[in-house]
C-alpha positions as CSV (number, residue, x, y, z in Angstrom):
1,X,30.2,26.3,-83.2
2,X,29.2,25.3,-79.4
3,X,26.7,27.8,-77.8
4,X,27.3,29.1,-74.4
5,X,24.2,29.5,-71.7
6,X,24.8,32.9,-69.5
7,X,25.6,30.4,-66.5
8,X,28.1,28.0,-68.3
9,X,30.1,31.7,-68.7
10,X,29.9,32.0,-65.5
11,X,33.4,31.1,-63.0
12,X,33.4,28.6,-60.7
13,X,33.8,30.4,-57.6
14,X,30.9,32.8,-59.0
15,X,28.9,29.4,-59.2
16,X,29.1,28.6,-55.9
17,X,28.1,31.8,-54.3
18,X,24.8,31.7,-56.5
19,X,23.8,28.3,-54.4
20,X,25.1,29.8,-51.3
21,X,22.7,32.7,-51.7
22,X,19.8,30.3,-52.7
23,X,20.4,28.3,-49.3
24,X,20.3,31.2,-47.5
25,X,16.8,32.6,-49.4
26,X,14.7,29.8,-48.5
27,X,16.2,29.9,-44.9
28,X,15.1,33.2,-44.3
29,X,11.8,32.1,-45.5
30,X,11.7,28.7,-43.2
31,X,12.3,31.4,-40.2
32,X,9.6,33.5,-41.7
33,X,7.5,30.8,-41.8
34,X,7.7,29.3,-38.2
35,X,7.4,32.6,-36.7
36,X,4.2,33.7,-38.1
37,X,3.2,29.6,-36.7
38,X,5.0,30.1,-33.1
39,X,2.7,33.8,-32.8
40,X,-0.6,32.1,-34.0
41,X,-0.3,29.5,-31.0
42,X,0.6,32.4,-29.1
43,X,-2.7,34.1,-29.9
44,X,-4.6,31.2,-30.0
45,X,-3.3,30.1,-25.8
46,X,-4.4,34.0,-24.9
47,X,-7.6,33.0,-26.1
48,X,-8.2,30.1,-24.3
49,X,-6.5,31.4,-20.9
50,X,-9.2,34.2,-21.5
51,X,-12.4,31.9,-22.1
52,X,-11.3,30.2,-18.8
53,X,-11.0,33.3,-16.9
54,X,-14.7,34.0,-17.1
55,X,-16.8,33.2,-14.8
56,X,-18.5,30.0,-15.3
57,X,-14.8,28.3,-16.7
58,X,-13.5,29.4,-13.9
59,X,-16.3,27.6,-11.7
60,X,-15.9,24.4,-13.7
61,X,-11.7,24.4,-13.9
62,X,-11.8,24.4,-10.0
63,X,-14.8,21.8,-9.9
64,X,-12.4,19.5,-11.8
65,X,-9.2,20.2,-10.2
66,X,-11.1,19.7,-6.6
67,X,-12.0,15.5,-8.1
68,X,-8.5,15.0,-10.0
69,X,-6.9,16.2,-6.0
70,X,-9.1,12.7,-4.7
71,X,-7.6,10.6,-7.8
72,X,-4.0,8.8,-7.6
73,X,-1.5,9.8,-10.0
74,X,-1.9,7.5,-13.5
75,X,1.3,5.1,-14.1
76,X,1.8,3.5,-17.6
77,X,1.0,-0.3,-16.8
78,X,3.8,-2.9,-18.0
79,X,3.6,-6.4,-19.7
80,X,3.1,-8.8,-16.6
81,X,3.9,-12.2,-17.8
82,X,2.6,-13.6,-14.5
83,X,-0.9,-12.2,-15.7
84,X,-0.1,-14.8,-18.6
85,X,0.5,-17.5,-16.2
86,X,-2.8,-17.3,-13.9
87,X,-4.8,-16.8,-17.4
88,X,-6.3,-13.6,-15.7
89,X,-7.9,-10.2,-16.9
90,X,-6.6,-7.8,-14.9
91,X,-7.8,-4.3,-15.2
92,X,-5.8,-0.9,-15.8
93,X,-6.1,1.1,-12.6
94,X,-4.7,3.9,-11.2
95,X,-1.4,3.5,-9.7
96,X,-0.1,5.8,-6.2
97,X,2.9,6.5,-8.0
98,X,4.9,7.4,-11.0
99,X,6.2,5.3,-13.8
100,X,9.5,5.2,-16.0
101,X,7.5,6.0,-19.1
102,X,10.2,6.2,-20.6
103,X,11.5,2.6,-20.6
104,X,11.3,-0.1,-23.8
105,X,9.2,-2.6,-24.2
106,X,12.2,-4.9,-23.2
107,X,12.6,-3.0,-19.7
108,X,8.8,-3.1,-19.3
109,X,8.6,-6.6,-17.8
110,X,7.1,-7.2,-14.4
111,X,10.1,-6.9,-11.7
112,X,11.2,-9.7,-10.1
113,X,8.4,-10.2,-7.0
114,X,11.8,-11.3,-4.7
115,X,12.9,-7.7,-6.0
116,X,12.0,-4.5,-4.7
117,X,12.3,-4.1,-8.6
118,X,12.2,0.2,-7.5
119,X,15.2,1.8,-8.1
120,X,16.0,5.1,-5.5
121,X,15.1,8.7,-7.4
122,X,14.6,11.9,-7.5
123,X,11.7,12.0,-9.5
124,X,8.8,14.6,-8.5
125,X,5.9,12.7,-7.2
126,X,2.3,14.2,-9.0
127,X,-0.5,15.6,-6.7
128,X,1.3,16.7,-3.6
129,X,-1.1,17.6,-0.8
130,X,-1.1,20.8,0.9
131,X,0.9,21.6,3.6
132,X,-0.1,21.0,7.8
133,X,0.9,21.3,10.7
134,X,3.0,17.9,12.0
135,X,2.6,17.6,15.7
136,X,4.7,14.3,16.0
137,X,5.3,10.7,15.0
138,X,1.5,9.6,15.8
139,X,0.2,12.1,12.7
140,X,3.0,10.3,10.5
141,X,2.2,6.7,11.7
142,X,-2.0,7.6,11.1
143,X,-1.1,9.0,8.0
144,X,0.8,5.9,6.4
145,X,-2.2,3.7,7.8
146,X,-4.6,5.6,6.1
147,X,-2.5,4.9,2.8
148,X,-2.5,1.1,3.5
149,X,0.5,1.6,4.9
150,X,0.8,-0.2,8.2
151,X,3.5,1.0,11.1
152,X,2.3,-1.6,13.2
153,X,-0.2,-0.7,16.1
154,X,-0.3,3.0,16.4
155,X,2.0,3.7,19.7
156,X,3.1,7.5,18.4
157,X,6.8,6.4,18.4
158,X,9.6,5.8,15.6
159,X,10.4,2.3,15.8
160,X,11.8,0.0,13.8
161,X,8.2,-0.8,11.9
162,X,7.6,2.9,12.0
163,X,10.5,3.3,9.7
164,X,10.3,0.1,7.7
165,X,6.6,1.8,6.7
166,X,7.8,4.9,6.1
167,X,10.4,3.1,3.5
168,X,7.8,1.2,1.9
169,X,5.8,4.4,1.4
170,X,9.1,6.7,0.4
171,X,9.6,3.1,-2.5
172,X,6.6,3.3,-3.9
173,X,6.0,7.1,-4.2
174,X,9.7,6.4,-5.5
175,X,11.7,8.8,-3.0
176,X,15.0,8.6,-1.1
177,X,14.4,5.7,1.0
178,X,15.4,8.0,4.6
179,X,12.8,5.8,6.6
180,X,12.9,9.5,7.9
181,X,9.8,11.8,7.9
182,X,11.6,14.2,6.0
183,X,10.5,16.7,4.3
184,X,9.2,15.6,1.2
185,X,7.9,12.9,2.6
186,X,5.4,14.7,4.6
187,X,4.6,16.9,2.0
188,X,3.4,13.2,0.0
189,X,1.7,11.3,3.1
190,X,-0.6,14.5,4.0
191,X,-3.3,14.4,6.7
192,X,-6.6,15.7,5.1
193,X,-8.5,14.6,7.7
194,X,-9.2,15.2,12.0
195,X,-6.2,12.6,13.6
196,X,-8.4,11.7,16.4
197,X,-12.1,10.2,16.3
198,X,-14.6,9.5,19.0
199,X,-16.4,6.0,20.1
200,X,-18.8,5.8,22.0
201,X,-19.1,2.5,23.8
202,X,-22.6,0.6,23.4
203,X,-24.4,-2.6,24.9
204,X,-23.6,-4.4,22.3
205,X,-19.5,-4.0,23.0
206,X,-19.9,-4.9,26.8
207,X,-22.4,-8.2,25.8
208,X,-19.5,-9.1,24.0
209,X,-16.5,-9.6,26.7
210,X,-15.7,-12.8,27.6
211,X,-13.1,-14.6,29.8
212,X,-10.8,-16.7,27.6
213,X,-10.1,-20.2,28.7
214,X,-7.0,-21.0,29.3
215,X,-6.7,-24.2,28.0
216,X,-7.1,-25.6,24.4
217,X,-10.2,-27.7,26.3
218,X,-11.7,-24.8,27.5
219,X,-11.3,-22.6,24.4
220,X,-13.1,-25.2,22.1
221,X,-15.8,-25.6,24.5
222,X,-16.2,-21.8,24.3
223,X,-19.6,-20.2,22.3
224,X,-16.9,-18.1,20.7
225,X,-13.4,-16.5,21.6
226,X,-14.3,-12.6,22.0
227,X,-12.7,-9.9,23.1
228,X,-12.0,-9.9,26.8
229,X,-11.5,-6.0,28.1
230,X,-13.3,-3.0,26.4
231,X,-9.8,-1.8,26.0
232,X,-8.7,-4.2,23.8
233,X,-11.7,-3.8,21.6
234,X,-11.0,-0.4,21.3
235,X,-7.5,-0.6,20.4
236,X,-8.4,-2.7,18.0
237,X,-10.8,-0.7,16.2
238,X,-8.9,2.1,16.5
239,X,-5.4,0.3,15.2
240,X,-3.7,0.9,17.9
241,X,-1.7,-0.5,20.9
242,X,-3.8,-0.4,24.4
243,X,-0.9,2.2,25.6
244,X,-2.1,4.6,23.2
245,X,-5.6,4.4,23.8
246,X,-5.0,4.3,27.6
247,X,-2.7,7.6,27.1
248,X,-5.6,9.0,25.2
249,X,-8.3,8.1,27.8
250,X,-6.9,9.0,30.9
251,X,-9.9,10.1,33.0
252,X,-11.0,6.3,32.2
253,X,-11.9,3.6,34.8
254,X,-11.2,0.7,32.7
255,X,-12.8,-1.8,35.6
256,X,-16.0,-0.2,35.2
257,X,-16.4,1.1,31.4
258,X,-20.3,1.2,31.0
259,X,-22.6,2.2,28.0
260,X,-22.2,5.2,26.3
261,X,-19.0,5.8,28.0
262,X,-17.3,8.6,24.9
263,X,-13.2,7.7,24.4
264,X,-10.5,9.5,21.8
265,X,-9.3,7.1,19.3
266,X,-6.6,7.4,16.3
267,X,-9.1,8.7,13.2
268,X,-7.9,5.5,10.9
269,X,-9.8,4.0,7.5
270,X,-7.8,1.8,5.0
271,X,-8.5,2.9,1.6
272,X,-10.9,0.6,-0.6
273,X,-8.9,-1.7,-2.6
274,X,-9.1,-0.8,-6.1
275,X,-7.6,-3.6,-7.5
276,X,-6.5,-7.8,-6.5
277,X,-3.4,-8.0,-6.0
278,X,-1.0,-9.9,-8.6
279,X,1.5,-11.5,-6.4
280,X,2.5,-11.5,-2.5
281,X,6.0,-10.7,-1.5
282,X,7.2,-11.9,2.3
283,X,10.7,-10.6,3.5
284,X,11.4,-13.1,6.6
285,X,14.8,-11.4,7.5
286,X,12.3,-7.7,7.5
287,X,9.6,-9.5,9.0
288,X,6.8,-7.8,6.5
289,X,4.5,-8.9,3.9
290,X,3.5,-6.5,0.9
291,X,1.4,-7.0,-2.0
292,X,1.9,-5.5,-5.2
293,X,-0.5,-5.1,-8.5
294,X,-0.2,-6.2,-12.0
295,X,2.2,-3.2,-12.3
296,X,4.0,-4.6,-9.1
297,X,3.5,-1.3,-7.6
298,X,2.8,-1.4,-3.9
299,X,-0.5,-2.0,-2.4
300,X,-0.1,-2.6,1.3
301,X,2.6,-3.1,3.8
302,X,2.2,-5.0,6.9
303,X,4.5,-6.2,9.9
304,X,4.7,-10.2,9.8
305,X,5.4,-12.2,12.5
306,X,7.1,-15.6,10.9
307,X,8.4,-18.9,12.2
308,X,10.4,-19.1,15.2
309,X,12.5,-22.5,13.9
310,X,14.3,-21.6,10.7
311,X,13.2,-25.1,9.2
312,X,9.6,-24.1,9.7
313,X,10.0,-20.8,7.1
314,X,9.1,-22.1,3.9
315,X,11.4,-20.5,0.8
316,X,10.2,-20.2,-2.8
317,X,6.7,-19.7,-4.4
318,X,3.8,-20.4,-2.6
319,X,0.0,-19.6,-3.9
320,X,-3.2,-18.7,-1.6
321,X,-5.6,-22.1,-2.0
322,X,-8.1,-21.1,0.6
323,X,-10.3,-17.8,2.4
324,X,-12.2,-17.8,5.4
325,X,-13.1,-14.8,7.5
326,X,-13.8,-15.3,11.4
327,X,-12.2,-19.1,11.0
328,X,-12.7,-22.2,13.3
329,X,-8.8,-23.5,14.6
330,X,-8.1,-26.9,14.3
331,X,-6.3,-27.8,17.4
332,X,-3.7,-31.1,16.2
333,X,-1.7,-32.0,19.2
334,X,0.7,-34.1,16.5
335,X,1.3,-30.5,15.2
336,X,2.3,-29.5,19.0
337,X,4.1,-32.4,19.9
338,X,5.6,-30.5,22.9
339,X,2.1,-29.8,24.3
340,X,1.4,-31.8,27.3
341,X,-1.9,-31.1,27.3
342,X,-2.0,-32.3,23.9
343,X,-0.4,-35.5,24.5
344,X,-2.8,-36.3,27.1
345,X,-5.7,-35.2,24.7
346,X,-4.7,-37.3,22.5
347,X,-7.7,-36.0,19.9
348,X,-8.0,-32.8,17.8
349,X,-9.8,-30.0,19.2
350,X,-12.2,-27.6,16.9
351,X,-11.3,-23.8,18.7
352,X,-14.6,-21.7,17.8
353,X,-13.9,-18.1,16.1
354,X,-13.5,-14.8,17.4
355,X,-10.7,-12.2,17.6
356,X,-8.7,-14.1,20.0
357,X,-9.2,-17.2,17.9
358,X,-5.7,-18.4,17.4
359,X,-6.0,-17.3,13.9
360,X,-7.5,-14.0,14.4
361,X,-10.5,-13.3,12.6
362,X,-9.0,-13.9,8.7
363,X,-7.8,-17.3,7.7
364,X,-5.5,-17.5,4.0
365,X,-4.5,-21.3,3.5
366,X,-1.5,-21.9,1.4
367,X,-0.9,-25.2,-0.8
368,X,1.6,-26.2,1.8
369,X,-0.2,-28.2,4.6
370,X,-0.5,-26.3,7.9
371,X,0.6,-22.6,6.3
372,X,-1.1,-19.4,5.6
373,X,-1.4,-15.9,6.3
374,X,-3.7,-14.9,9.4
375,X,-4.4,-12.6,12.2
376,X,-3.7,-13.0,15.9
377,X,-4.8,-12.7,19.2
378,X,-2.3,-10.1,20.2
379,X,-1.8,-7.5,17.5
380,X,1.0,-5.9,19.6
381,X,3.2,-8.5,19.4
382,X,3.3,-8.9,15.3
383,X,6.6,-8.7,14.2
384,X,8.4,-8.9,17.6
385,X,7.6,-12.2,19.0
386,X,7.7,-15.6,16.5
387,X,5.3,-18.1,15.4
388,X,4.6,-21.7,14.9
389,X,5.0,-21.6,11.3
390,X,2.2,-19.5,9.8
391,X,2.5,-15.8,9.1
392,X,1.1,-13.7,11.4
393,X,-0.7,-10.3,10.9
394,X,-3.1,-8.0,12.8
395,X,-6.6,-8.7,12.8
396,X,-7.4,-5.5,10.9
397,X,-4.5,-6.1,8.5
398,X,-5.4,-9.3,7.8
399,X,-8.7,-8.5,7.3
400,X,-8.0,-6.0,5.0
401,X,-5.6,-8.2,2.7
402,X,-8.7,-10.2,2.2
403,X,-9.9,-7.7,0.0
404,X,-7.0,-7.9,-2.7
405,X,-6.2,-12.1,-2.8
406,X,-8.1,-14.7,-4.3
407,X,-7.5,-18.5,-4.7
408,X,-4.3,-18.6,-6.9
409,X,-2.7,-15.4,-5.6
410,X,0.9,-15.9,-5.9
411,X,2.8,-15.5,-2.7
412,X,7.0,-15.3,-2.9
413,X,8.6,-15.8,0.4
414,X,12.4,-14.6,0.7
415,X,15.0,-14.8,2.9
């Protein structure tokens, strides 16, 4: 005789609402269980915001929030396969702008360095500076130099390398590219410090003005090629275009500048370089050179003067093969050959250093004969008037880009 369990007597549909109203037990006990979780956090975050209320947390939370205000925003670095390729160590640093954590590994390859390789966003930009008072384009153009951002000499109006600047710095803290002080730009760029500075001319500054020759004969017989006015000293030292500092220095005799003689000049440093720079990007139809890190985020932006015969503007990859601060100029008159001074020469000609060397003060040789990056002797003119061949930069920004190349620095020259 077959034997029937109370639950095989039951009916089907009597069946099913026994599971239903087992489902529903241990849910009610899953939402039991997460709240009494979600209100121990609860108490344990009072307890913390609390500790840090009294008085000695309080002291250290601000100490720590006053050094993370000095420190660059932290990006996630990306595989660089050029690293690979010059069989370098480079190390993680600290990055001025975000990163697209978010990305795979396949979408975390180093952009193409003829690229910009930054798309246009909206995302918020970490460690926003407090707001100030803008008084006009000057506070805008100190304020991207001090970022490593050149606009060119400082002339305190928006020109075309005011706004190609203002670009590069709206790319890499990865903005609307505007080439606008907007807004939010400002709010990024900030201006912690005094615009303006003081120098005081010494002895030192007037022993150093010399007449420059106006031949190549009487250059390279020269002790050195120095400054030639106090004006232009100061302008350089100050970044900025001798209308600028003239404008700032009115009640100045500049015939009859003497020792100890106090003038106003733009308050500019260039931020250390934390890093060498992976790569060198030139834009001939922009007429800048930037370099980028391992990351190929954006370390510097300069205005480039470039060849003035388009057959003389190399394409392609180039790489730095020599560094020389305060260089000698090799005068070749087969280099000029419309020189007629050269042709009647008829020898090369060593031109000794100095600012108004023809090279400036920083030499970078490329591995193509005759090229490289280098200052000049008239830092107003970079960018609006063309060169021989070379790349030309201002003295302090070539200067400055010494500190992030080395011999086998890639250098990527586009169209």
């Amino acid at each position: 005789m077959r034997q029937y369990t109370k639950y095989s007597r039951l009916r089907p549909k009597e069946r099913r609402n026994g599971w239903v109203y087992s489902i529903l037990a241990f849910a009610a006990v899953g939402i039991l269980v997460w709240l009494w979780w979600h209100q121990r956090d609860k108490s344990r975050l009072s307890s913390k915001i609390q500790q840090t209320n009294a008085p000695g947390q309080r002291a250290q939370l601000s100490q720590t929030r006053r050094t993370s205000a000095n420190l660059p925003p932290i990006t996630v670095l990306r595989t660089n396969a050029l690293a690979a390729q010059l069989g370098t160590n480079v190390p993680q640093v600290r990055i001025a702008r975000m990163s697209r954590s978010h990305q795979s590994s396949a979408e975390q390859q180093m952009v193409d360095p003829f690229d910009d390789g930054i798309a246009e966003t909206n995302a918020p930009s970490a460690l926003v500076a407090s707001p100030q008072s803008w008084r006009g384009i000057l506070d805008i153009q100190v304020a991207l130099a001090r970022h490593g951002i050149s606009p060119g000499p400082l002339d305190g109006k928006l020109g075309s390398q005011t706004r190609a600047a203002l670009r590069a710095f709206q790319r890499r803290e990865r903005i609307a590219l505007s080439g606008e002080a907007d807004a939010r730009t400002k709010a990024l760029l900030s201006l912690m410090e005094p615009l303006f500075t003081t120098y005081v001319v010494t002895s030192n500054d007037l022993a150093r003005l010399t007449p420059l020759g106006q031949t190549w004969l009487a250059k390279s017989q020269q002790e050195r090629l120095d400054y030639e006015t106090i004006l232009e000293l100061v302008a350089e030292k100050g970044h900025a275009h001798p209308g600028l500092i003239r404008s700032l220095n009115r009640d100045i005799d500049w015939t009859n500048v003497v020792a100890g003689t106090v003038m106003t000049i733009p308050n500019v440093r260039y931020p250390p370089a934390q890093t060498k720079a992976a790569f060198i990007r030139i834009r001939l139809a922009e007429k800048m050179l930037e370099a980028f890190d391992i990351s190929s985020n954006l370390l510097v932006h300069f205005p480039c003067s470039i060849a003035k015969r388009v057959e003389k503007r190399p394409l392609g990859q180039l790489e730095v093969e020599r560094i020389a601060v305060n260089p000698n100029y090799r005068f070749d008159p087969e280099v000029f050959p419309d020189s007629a001074e050269g042709r009647e020469l008829g020898r090369v000609l060593i031109i000794p250093p100095g600012p108004n060397n023809p090279v400036g003060t920083a030499w970078i040789g490329l591995n193509r004969p005759g090229y490289g990056i280098h200052g000049t002797a008239r830092p107003e003119e970079v960018g609006r008037t063309e060169s021989s061949g070379c790349f030309r930069l201002a003295n302090w920004n070539a200067e400055y880009l010494l500190q992030f190349v080395s011999v086998g620095t890639p250098v990527f020259v586009a169209p």
